[in-house]
N, C-alpha and C positions, 0 to 999 in steps of 0.2 A: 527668156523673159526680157524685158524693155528697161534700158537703163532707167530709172527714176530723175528728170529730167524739169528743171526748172528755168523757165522764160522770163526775165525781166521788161518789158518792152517800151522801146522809146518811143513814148507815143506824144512827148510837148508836157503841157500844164497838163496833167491828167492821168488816169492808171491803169495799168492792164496786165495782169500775171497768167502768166499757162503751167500750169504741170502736168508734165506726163509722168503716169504712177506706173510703177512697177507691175502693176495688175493689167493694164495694156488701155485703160481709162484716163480720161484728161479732164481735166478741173481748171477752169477760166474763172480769176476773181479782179471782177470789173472790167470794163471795154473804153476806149475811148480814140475818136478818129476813125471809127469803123464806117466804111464809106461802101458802096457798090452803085458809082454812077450807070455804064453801062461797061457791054464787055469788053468793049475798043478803050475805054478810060482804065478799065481794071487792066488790061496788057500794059496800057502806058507806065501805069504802076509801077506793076511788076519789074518793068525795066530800068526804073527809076531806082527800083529798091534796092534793087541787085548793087547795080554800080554804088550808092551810097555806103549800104555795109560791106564792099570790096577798099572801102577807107580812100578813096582817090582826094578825099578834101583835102587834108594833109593838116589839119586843125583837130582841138576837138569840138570847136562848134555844132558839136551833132541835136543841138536843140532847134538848128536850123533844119534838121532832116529827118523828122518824127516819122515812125511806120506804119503802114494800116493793118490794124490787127486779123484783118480778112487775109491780106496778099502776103501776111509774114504766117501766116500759119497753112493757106496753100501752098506756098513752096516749099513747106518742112513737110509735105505728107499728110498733116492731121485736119481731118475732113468731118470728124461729131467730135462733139462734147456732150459727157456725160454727166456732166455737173456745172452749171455757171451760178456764183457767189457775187450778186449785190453789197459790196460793203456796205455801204445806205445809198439811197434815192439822191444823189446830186450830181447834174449832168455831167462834171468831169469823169464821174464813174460810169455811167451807162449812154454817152455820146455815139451813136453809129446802134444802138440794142436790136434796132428793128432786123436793119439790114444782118448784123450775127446771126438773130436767131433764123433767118431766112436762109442761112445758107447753113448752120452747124447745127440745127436743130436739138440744142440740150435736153437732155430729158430730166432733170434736174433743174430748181429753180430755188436757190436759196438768197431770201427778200425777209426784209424785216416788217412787222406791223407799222403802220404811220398814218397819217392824214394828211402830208405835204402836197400844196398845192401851186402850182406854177400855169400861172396863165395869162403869162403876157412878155415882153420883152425878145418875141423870137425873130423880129423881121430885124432881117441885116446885121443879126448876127452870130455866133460861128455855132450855136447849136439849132437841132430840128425839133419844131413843137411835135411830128412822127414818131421821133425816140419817147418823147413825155408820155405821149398819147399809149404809144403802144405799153411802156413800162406799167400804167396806173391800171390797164385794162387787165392785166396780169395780177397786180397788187389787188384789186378791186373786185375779180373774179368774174369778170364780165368774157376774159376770153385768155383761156391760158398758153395758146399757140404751142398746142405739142407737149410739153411741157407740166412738170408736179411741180407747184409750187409749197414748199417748205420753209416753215417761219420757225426757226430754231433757237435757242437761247445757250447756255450756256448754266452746267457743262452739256453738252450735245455729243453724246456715246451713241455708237451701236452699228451696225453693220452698214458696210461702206463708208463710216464715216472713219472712224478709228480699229476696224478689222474686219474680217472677213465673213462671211455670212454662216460659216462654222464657229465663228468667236477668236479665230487666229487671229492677230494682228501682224504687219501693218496693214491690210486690207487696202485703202487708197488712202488711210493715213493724215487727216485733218480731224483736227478736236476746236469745236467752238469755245474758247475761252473766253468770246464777250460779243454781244451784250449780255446783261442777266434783264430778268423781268423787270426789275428795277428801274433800270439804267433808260430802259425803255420808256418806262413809266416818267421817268423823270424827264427826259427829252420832248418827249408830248407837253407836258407842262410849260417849259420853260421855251420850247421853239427851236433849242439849238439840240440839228440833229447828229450832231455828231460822237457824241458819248453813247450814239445808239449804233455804231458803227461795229459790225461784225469784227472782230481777231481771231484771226486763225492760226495754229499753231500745226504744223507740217513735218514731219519725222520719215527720215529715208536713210536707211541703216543705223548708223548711230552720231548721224547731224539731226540738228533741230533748227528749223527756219520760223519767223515771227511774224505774218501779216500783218502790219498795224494800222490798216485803212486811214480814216481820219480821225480817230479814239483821240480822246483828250483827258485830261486832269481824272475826270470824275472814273474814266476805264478803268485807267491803270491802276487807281485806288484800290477798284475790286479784283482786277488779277491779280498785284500784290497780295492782296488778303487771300483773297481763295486757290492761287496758283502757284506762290513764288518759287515753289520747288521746279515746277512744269518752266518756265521763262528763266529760271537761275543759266546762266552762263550761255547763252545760245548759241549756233555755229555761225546763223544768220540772220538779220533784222531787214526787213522792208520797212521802211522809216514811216512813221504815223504821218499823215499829210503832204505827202512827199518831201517831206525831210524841212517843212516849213520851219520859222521861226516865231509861231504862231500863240504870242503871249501866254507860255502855260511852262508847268516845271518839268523838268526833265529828269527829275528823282529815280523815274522809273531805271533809267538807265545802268545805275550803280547795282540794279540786282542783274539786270539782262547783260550785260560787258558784254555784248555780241562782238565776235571776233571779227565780224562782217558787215556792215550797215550800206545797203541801196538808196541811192538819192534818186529823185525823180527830176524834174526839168523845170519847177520853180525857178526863178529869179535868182540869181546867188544874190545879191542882196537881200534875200527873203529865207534863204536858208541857214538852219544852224548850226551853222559850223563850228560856232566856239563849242557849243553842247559837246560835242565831240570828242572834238579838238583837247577840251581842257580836262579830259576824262582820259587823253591818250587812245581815243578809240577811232579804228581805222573807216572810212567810205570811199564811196565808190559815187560818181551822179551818172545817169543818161548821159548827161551832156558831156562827159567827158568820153565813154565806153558807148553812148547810142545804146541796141539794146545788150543786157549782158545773161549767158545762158551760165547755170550750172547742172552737172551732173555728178551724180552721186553714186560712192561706190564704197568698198570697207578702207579704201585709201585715204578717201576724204569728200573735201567739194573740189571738182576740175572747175575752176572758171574757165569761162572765153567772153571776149568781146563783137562785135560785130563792128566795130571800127578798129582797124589795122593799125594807125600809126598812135593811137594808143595800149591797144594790147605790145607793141614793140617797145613801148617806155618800159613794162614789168617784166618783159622774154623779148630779147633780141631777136630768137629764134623762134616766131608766133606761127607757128605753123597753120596752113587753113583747115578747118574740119568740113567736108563736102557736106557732109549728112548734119551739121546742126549752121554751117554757111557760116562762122564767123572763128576767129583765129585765140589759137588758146592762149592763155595768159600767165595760170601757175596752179599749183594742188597748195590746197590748206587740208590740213589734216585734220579731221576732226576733233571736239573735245570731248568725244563719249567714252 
């Protein structure tokens, strides 16, 4: 069986997670950077790629050398996706959607209900009205490219989500813990769609990992109420907004103490770091690590980084991993 394997990836202002589940299935939540000019610019890529996460900058500036979620997932082998998760419709999440679904063909398409509409502002600059286009056509049901589209809320049980089509768990091991109907409801109203932003909660032996897309104040209110047991102590946090500092409280955090927190490639002026910081709780950015992979095992979580002369700050001895390309870092034990 397939070690259960989790992709942070450095993709700049923007979000993109891969797991490989232990079941031999792979779950992408959110895309961005996703490019496929032609096949002579995809090789350039790739060349490009390689040498970056081989760490030669010798900084951690690696928000200077974001990945394409296309060329970082052909050189690890994984060629479909059986599940890609929309946190919500905002182009830092689904940047590049067309060009993925063209080549990894998801059979799964988990999208939230909405009306957001975006029609204008694309010439000259860094997103494609094509990603929009194709995104709404799927929301909209005009053309679902392959693909079930599934509008889920929360909680969201049942086969291939949280076990196996005999009722075994962990099947491929994701529970929707947000939005609820609500939350939904209330986002439509008010325009701001981010409290309709999917969380996802990910269990791979006895670690627990936190998606927390762009969720804000009004989320958390409800996973604390309906969840706190599910998010009490978690092994792992993907930071709500990429690790923004994004006027809201950070309460939530005093039940989650994640022993682990993923920053993305915001601004460090824009990140919160005292949130953190004055909590005692430890993170990790892109920009320091590029992208960062774990694997999970009854040992714990294995980190690796894909930039070298930071994984050497945490393990002198960072050995390279051929088969996940970037150099290990340390084992945290898990807290189950």
């Amino acid at each position: 069986m397939p070690t259960p394997t989790l992709h942070f990836l450095n993709v700049g202002e923007g979000d993109c997670s891969i797991i490989q589940h232990g079941s031999g299935h792979v779950s992408v939540i959110d895309v961005c950077r996703a490019r496929i000019e032609n096949l002579q610019e995809m090789q350039k890529g790739l060349s490009s790629l390689r040498a970056a996460e081989r760490g030669i900058y010798g900084n951690f500036n690696q928000k200077r050398h974001p990945v394409n979620p296309i060329a970082y997932m052909a050189t690890r082998g994984i060629s479909s996706v059986f599940r890609f998760i929309l946190s919500h419709p905002d182009m830092d999440h689904l940047d590049g959607i067309a060009d993925f679904f063209e080549i990894f063909e998801p059979t799964n398409f988990y999208d939230i209900d909405n009306t957001i509409e975006k029609d204008s502002g694309w010439s000259g600059g860094r997103y494609r009205e094509e990603d929009w286009t194709f995104y709404k056509d799927m929301r909209d049901g005009i053309d679902a490219h392959g693909a079930k589209r599934l509008t889920l809320h929360a909680p969201a049980l049942g086969a291939y989500r949280t076990q196996d089509w005999d009722g075994n768990p962990p099947g491929d091991a994701i529970t929707i813990l947000a939005p609820s109907p609500g939350l939904v409801t209330a986002a439509e109203e008010c325009g701001d769609w981010n409290d309709c932003s999917y969380v996802v909660l990910y269990r791979a032996h006895k670690c627990n990992v936190v998606f927390g897309g762009d969720s804000h104040d009004g989320t958390w209110e409800y996973i604390l109420n309906r969840f706190p047991d599910e998010v009490a102590d978690v092994d792992l946090l993907i930071a709500p907004h990429h690790g923004r500092d994004s006027e809201r409280s950070y309460d939530f955090l005093d039940t989650l103490k994640p022993r682990l927190t993923f920053f993305g490639s915001a601004r460090s002026e824009h990140l919160a770091y005292a949130a953190w910081q004055s909590r005692g709780l430890r993170f990790i950015t892109n920009n320091q690590a590029g992208s960062m992979i774990v694997q999970f095992d009854k040992a714990g979580m294995h980190l690796h980084a894909t930039h070298k002369a930071f994984a050497e700050k945490l393990n002198t001895d960072a050995v390279y991993d051929e088969e996940l390309q970037a150099y290990y870092c340390e084992t945290l034990p898990s807290s189950g």
